[in-house]
C-alpha positions in Angstrom: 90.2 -146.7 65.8 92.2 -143.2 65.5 92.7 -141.9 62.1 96.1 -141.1 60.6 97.6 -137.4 61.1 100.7 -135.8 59.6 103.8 -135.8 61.2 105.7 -133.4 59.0 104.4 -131.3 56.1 107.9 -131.2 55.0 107.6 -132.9 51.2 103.8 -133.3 51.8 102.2 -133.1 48.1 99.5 -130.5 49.0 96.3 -129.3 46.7 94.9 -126.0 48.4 91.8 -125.0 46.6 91.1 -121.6 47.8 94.6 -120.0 48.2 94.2 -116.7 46.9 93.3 -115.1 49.8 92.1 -115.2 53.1 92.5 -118.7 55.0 93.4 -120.3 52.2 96.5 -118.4 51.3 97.3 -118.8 54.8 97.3 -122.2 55.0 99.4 -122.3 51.6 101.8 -120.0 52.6 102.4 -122.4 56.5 102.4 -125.4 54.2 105.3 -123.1 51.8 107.4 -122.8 54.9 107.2 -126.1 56.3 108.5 -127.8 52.9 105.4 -128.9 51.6 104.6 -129.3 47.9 102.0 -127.1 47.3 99.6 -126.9 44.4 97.6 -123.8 44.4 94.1 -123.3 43.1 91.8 -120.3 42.6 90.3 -118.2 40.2 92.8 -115.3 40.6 96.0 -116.3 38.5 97.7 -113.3 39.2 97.8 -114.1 42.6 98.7 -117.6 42.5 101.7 -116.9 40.5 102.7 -114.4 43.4 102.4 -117.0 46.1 104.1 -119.6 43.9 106.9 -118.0 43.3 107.4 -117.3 47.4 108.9 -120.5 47.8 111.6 -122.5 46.3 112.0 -123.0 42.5 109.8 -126.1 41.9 107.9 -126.4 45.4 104.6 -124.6 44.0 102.5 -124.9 41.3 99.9 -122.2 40.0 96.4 -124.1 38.8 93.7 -121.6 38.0 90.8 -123.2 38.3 86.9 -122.3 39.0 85.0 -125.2 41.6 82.1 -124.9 39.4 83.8 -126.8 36.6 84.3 -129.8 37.1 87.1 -130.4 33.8 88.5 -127.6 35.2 89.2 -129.4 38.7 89.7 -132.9 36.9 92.9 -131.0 34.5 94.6 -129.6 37.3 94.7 -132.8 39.5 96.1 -134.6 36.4 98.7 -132.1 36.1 99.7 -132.6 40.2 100.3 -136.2 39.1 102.0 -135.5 36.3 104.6 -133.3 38.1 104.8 -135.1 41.4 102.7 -138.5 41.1 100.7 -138.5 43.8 99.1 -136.5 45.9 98.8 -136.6 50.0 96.3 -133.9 51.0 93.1 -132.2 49.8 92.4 -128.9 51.4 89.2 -127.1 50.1 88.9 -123.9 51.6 87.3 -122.2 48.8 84.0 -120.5 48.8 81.5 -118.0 48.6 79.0 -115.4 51.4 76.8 -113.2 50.4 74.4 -111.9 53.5 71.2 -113.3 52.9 67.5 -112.7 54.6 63.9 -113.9 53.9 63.2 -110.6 53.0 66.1 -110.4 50.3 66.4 -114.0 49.4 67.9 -114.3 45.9 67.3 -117.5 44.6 70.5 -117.1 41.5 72.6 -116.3 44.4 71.4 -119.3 46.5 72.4 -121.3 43.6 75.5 -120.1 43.0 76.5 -120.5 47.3 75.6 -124.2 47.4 77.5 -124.4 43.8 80.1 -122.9 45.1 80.5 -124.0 48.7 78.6 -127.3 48.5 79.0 -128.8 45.5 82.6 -127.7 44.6 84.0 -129.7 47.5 82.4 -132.5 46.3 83.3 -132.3 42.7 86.9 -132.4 44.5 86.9 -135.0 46.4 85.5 -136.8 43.5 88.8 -136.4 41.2 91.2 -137.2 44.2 89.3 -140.0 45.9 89.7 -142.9 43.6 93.3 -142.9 43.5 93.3 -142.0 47.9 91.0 -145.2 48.4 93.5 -147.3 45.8 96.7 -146.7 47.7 94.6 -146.8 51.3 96.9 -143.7 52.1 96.1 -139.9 52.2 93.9 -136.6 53.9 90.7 -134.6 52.5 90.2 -131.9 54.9 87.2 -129.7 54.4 86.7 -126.0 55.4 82.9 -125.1 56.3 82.2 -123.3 58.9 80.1 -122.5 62.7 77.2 -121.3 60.1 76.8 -124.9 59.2 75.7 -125.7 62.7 72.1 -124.5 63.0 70.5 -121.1 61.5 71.8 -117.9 62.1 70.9 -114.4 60.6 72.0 -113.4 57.0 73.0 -116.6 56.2 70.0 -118.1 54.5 72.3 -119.4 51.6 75.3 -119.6 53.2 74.2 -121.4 56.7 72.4 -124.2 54.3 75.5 -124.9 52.0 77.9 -125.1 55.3 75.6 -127.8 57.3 75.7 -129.8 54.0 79.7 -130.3 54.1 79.3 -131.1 58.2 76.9 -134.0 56.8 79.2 -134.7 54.2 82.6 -134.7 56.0 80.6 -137.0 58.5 79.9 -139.6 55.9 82.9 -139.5 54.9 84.4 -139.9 57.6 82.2 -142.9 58.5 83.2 -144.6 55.0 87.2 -143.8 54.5 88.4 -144.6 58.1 88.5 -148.5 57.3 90.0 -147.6 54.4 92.9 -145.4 55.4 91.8 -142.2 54.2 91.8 -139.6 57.1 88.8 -136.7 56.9 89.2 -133.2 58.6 86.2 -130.7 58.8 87.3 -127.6 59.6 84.7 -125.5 61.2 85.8 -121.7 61.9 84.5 -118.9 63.6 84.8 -115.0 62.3 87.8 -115.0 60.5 88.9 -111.5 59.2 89.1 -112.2 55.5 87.4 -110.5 51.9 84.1 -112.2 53.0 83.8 -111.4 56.5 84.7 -107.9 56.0 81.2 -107.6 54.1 79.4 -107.9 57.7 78.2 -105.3 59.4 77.4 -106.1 62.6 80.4 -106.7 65.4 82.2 -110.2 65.1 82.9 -112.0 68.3 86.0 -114.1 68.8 87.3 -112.5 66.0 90.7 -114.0 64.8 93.2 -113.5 61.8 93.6 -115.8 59.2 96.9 -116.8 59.9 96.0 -118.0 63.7 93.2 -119.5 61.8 95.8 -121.4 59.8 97.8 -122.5 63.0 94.6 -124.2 64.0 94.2 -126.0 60.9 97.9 -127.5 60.5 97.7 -128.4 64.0 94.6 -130.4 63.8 95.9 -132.5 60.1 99.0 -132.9 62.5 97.1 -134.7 65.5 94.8 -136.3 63.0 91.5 -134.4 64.9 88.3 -135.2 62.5 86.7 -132.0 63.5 89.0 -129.0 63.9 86.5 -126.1 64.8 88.1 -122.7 66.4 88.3 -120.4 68.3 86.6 -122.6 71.1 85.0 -119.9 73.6 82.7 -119.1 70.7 82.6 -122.9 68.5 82.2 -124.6 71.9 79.2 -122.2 72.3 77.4 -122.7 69.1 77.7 -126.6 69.6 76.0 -125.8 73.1 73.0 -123.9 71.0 72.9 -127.1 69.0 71.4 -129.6 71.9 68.9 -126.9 73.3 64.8 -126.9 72.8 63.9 -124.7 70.0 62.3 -122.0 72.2 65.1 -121.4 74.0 66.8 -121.7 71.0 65.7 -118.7 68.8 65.4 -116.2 72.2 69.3 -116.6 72.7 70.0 -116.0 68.9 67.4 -112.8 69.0 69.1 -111.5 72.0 72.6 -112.0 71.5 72.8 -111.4 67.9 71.9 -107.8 67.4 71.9 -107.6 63.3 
C-alpha cells in the first residue's frame, strides 16, 4: 500500500510553519509560484507580510505565531479554515541549533531545542490531525534532519530533538496510512541557512535552500515517506547507521574534524 502524493500544488491549501527564512521560505515561495494557497507561520511578522504580499492578492496569509504556544498554533489554524475551509498540507520546517558539547551543555537551551524542534511539531499536528483523519484526506510532512540519525559532534541538543521526529514521523506513518493521511519526513543535509551559518567547521554536500526546496516538493509530489537529500552524503549517514559501534565512533573522529 503506497501512500497518496500531490499531483499539482496549484490551489493546494498549504500551512508552512517556518517560512521566514531559510528552507522554509523556500518552500513557501515554490508553493507561491505553483498556485498554492499558502498560510505562513513564524515569529517574524515583518517578514511574513513581505512574502505574502509576493503573490496574488488573496493567495497568502501572514500568521505570526511561536511553536511553543500551543493557543498560538490552535488560532491560526482556525483562521486557515475560516478563510479557506480546509486545509491539504502541513509543512513544519521550523526550528532551532545551537552547537552543543558535553563540555558546554546548557540544560535551558536543551529545553528550549526539544521545545522547539520536538515538541512544536507535535503541538501541530495535533491541531490539524483531527479534522485530516475525519475527511481520510490530506499530508503532514515533517522537516528534521541527518542529525536525527545517530550522534554527531555539537549537536547534543539538537541531534536528540531530530531522532525524536524520525520516531515520530515513523509512527505516524504506521498509524495514518490506513487512514488516508500521507506522512513525509524530510531529512536534509547542510543547508546554507541563518542556522548553519553558525558552524564553523567545513560543510560537506553543502546545498542552497532553494535546491533544498526542489527536493522537498518533489518528494510530496511522488508521495516518498522519507525525503532525505543530498544522497552522496544522506545515503552515507544511513550507511553509519547499521555499523558496530567501534567502527562507528573511529569514522566520526576521523572524518569529522571539529
Amino acid at each position: 500500500m503506497k501512500q497518496k502524493g500531490i499531483n499539482s500544488f496549484a490551489n493546494q491549501r498549504i500551512w508552512v510553519i517556518g517560512a521566514s527564512s531559510g528552507i522554509g521560505e523556500a518552500c513557501a515561495k515554490a508553493f507561491i509560484k505553483a498556485g498554492a494557497k499558502v498560510a505562513l507561520s513564524s515569529r517574524r511578522a515583518e517578514r511574513l507580510n513581505t512574502l505574502a504580499h509576493s503573490g496574488e492578492p488573496g493567495q497568502a496569509l501572514a500568521l505570526p505565531l511561536d511553536v511553543t504556544q500551543q493557543e498560538q498554533l490552535t488560532t491560526a489554524y482556525h483562521s486557515i479554515l475560516e478563510v479557506w475551509g480546509g486545509l491539504d498540507l502541513l509543512l513544519f520546517v521550523s526550528g532551532v541549533y545551537t552547537p552543543l558539547r558535553a563540555d558546554n551543555f546548557d540544560f535551558e537551551i536543551a529545553q528550549k531545542t526539544i521545545d522547539a524542534n520536538l515538541l512544536g511539531p507535535m503541538r501541530a499536528v495535533g491541531v490539524v490531525l483531527p479534522n485530516m483523519l475525519k475527511n481520510h484526506a490530506g499530508h503532514i510532512a515533517i522537516v528534521g534532519s541527518v542529525a536525527g540519525y545517530s550522534g554527531l559532534p555539537k549537536a547534543l541538543a539538537y541531534g536528540p530533538s531530530k531522532a525524536g521526529i524520525i520516531n515520530f514521523c515513523e509512527t505516524l506513518y504506521y498509524d495514518l496510512l490506513p487512514q488516508g493521511v500521507s506522512v513525509h519526513m524530510i531529512s536534509p543535509g547542510f543547508v546554507a541557512t541563518e542556522a548553519t551559518a553558525q558552524n564553523d567547521f567545513e560543510m560537506p554536500a553543502l546545498i542552497t535552500a532553494e535546491a533544498a526546496a526542489n527536493k522537498i516538493l518533489a518528494g510530496i509530489v511522488a508521495g516518498e515517506f522519507d525525503i532525505h537529500f543530498p544522497k552522496r552524503f544522506s545515503g552515507f549517514l544511513k550507511f553509519l547507521r547499521i555499523l558496530p559501534y567501534p567502527l562507528y565512533f573511529w569514522i566520526v573522529r576521523r572524518f569529522v574534524k571539529i
